[in-house]
N, C-alpha and C positions, 0 to 999 in steps of 0.2 A: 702889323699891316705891311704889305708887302705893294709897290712899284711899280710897275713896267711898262716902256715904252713900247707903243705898239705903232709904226710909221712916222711919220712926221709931226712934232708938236700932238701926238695924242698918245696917253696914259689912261693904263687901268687901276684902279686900287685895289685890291685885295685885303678885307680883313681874314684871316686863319683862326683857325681854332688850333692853339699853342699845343693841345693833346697830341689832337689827328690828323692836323695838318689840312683840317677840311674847310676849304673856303666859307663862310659863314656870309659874309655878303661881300658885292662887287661891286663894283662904279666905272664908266657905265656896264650897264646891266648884260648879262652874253646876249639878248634880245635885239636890243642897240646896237653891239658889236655886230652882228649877223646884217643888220640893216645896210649898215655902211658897206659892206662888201656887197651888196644887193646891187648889180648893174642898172636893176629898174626902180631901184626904190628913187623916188624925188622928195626933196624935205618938206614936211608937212604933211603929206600922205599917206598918216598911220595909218586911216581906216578905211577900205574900199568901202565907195555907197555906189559903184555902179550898179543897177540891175539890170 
């Protein structure tokens, strides 16, 4: 499992597959990650139900 601080007080984890080096799972998710940088995202509004 692998660390890294990504800005202020926030961390990713990384677990690796020891072979390949292939991230196997991640915490939070790159989905999450993308959110936060998202200018328009506001917290709690995963799902638009605008129609």
């Amino acid at each position: 499992m692998t660390i890294e601080a990504v800005g202020d007080n926030r961390f990713v984890y990384k677990v690796l597959d020891r072979v390949t080096g292939e991230v196997i799972r991640q915490l939070p998710r790159e989905e999450v990650e993308k959110l936060n940088s998202d200018p328009t995202y506001r917290g709690g509004r995963l799902v638009d139900t605008a129609v």
